[in-house]
C-alpha positions as CSV (number, residue, x, y, z in Angstrom):
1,X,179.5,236.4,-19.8
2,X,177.0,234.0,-20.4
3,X,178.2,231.0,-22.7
4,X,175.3,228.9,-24.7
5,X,175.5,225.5,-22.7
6,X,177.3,223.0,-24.9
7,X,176.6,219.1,-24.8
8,X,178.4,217.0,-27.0
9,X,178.2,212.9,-26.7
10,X,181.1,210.8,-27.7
11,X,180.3,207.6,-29.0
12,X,183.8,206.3,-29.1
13,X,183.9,202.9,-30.8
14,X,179.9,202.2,-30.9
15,X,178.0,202.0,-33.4
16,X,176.5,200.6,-36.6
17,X,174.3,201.9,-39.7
18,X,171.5,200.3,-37.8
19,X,172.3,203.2,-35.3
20,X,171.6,206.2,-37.4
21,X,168.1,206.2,-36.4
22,X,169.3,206.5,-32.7
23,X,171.1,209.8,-34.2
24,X,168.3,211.1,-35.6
25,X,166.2,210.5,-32.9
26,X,168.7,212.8,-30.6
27,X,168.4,215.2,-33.6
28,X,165.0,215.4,-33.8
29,X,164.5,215.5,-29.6
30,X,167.1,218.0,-29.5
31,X,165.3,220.6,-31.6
32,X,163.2,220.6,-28.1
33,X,166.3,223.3,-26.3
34,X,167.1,225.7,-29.1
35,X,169.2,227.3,-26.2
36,X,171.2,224.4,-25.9
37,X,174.0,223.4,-28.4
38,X,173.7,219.8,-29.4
39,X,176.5,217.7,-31.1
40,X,177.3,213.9,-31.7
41,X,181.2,212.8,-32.2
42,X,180.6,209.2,-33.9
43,X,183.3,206.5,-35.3
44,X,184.2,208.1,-38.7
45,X,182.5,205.5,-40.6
46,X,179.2,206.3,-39.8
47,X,179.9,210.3,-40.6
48,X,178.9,210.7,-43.6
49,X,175.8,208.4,-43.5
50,X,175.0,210.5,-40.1
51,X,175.7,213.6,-41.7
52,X,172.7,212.6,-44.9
53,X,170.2,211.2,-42.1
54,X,170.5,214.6,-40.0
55,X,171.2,217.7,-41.9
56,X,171.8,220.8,-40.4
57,X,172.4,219.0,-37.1
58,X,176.3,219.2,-35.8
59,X,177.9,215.8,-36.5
60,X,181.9,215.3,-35.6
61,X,184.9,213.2,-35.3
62,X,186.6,211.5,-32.4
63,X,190.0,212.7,-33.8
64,X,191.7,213.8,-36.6
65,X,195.4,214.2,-38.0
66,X,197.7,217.2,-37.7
67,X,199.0,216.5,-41.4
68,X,196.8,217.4,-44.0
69,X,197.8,214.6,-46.6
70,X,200.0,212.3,-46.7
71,X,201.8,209.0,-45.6
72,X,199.9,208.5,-42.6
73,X,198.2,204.8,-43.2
74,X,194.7,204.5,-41.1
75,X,194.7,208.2,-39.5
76,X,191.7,210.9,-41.1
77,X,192.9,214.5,-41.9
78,X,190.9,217.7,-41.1
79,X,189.9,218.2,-45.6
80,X,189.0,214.6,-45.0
81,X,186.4,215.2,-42.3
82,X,184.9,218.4,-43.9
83,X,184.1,216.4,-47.0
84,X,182.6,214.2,-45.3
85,X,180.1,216.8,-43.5
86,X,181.9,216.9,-39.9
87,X,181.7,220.2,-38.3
88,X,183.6,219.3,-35.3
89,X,186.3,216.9,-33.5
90,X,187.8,215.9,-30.0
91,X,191.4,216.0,-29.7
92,X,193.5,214.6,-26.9
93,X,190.7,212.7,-25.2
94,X,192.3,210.6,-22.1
95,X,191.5,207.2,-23.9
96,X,194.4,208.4,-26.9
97,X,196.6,210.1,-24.7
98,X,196.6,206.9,-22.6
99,X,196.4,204.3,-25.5
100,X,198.0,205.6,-29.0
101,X,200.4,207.6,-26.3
102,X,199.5,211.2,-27.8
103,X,201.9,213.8,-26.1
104,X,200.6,217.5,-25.3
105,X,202.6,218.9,-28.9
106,X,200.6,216.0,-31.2
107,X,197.7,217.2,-29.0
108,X,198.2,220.6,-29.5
109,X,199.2,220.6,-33.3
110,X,195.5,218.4,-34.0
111,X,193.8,220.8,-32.3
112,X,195.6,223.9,-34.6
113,X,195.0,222.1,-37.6
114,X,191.7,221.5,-37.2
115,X,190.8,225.0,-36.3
116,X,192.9,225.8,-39.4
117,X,190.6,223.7,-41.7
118,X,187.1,225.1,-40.2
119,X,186.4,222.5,-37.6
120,X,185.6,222.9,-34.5
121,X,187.9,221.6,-31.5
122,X,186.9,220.3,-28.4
123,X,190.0,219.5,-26.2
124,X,190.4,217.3,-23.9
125,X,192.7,217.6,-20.1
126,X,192.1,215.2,-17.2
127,X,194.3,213.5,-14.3
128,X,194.7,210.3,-13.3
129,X,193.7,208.5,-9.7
130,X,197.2,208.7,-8.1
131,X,197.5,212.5,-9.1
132,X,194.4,213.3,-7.7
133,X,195.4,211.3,-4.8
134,X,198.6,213.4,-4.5
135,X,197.2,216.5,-4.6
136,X,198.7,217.8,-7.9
137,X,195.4,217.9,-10.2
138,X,195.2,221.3,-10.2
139,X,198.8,221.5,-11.0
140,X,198.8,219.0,-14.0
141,X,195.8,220.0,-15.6
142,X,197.3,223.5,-16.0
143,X,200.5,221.9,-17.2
144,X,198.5,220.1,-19.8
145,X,196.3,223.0,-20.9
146,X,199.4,225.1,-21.3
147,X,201.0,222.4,-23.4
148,X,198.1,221.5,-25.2
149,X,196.1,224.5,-26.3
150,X,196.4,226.5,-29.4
151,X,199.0,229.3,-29.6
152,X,196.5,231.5,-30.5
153,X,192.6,231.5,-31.4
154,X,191.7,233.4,-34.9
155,X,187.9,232.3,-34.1
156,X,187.3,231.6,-30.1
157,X,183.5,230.1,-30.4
158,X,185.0,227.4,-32.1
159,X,187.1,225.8,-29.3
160,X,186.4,224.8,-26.0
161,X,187.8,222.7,-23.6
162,X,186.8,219.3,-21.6
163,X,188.3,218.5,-17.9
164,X,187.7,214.9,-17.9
165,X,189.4,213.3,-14.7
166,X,190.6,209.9,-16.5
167,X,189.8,208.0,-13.0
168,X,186.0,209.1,-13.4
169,X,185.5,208.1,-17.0
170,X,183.1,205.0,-17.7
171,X,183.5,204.5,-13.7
172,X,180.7,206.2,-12.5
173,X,182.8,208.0,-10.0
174,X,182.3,211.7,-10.0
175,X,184.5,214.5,-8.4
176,X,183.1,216.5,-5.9
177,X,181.0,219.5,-6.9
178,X,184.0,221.5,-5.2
179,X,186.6,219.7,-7.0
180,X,184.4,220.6,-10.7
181,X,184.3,224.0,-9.8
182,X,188.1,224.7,-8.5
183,X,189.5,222.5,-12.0
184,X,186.9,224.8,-13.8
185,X,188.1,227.9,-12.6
186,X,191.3,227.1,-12.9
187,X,190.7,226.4,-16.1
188,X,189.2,229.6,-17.2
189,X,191.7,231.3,-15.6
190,X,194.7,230.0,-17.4
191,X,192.2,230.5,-20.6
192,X,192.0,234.3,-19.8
193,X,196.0,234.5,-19.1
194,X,196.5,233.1,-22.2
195,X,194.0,234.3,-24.9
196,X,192.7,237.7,-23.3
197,X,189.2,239.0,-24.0
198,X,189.1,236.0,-26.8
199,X,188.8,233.2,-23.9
200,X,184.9,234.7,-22.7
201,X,183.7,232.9,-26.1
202,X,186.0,229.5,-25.2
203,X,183.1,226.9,-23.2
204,X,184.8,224.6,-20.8
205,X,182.8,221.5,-20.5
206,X,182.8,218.6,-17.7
207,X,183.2,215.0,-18.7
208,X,183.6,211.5,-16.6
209,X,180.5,209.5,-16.2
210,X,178.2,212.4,-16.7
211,X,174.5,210.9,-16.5
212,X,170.5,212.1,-16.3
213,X,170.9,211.4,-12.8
214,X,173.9,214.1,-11.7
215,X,173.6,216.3,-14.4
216,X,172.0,219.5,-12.9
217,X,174.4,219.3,-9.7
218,X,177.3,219.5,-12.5
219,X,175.6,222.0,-14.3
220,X,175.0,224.2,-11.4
221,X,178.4,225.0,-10.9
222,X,178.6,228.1,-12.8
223,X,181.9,228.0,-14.6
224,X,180.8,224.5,-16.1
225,X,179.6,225.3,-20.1
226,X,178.0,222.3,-20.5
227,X,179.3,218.0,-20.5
228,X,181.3,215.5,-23.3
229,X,179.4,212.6,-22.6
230,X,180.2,209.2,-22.9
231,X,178.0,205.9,-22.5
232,X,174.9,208.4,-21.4
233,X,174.9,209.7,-25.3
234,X,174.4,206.4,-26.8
235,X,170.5,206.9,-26.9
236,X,168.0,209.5,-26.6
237,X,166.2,208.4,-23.5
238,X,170.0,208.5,-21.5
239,X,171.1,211.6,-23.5
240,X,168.2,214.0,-23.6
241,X,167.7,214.2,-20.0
242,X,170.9,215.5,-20.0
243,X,170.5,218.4,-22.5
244,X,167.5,219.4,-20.9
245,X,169.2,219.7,-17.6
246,X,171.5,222.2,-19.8
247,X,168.3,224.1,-20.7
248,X,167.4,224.3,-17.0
249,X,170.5,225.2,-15.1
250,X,171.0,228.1,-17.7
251,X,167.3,229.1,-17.2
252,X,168.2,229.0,-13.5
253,X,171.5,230.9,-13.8
């Protein structure tokens, strides 16, 4: 089937009050590809005050907790983010499985609360350098996903799925178009084993230095749904080019 092209930027930790006018400049511009969905995942602090400054326009969280209250000093549950106005959140992004050391299970039980709560879930699988190196992306990205994803999907259009090679993030270094498309259908095809019909609704989205500039060669690799982007979402002039290269490869497609 044909999945709605899905771009989503990640601010990770950028960003001030003064920069709610960058968000509703993306808002605004993005209202330009109604065929495209459009979503920003800002530091929590600004949600709320992003949330007032764009309505109607998909705001969400880098991360969230698995617990829903609690003794859990410094960490945001999913209640927490709805009340707030998120409609969204990353979990397992590279940067926190590397970092805060988040395993597949603390990955995987974020990504079923959140779903439980309302929110959307984009998760996050990628390999390093020296397993790419090796020869076992394939192999460990599947390992991941199995590990990582949901047991089972009440509500499929609400979770999709980013194959971020950690050695390509914030590097500039891209994987081959080939490389894209064989994680990608691997991808979709351990999707299909394990949610059935259900999986034609989940998006599986490409993310590591994603840019204006090598956008539409991603995006013409037909099982890619559309990018997480990093640095390029920071303002509308870097991001937009991006959406509309969404617009265009689906046109094309």
């Amino acid at each position: 089937m044909a999945r709605r092209m899905y771009v989503v930027g990640n601010w990770k930790m950028h960003g001030l009050s003064s920069d709610i006018a960058e968000v509703a400049s993306i808002a605004s511009a993005a209202r330009a590809f109604p065929k495209v969905d459009v979503a920003l995942c800002l530091p929590a602090i600004l949600i709320e005050r992003a949330v007032r400054a764009v309505p109607g326009f998909p705001i969400g969280s880098q991360d969230v907790h698995e617990a829903e209250k609690g003794a859990h000093t410094g960490c945001i549950s999913a209640a927490m983010l709805l009340d707030a106005g998120a409609s969204l959140t990353i979990v397992g992004h590279s940067e926190r499985r590397e970092a805060q050391r988040e395993s597949d299970d603390e990955v995987r039980a974020k990504a079923e609360a959140a779903l439980a709560a309302g929110l959307s879930v984009i998760l996050c699988v990628g390999e390093s350098l020296s397993v790419r190196e090796a020869g076992s992306a394939v192999a460990t990205v599947e390992e991941q996903l199995r590990r990582s994803i949901p047991a089972a999907l009440a509500t499929p259009g609400r979770f999709a799925v980013a194959y971020e090679p950690i050695w390509a993030i914030g590097t500039g270094k891209v994987p081959s178009i080939a490389d894209i498309a064989e994680m990608h259908d691997a991808i979709r095809r351990q999707l299909d084993s394990a949610y059935g019909e259900g999986s034609s609704a989940v998006r599986v989205l490409y993310g590591g230095s994603v840019k204006a500039s090598n956008a539409a060669e991603i995006f013409s690799v037909p099982s890619v749904d559309g990018a997480l982007v990093g640095g390029a979402s920071l303002t509308a002039a870097d991001f937009l080019p991006i959406v509309e290269a969404a617009a265009v490869a689906r046109q094309s497609s």
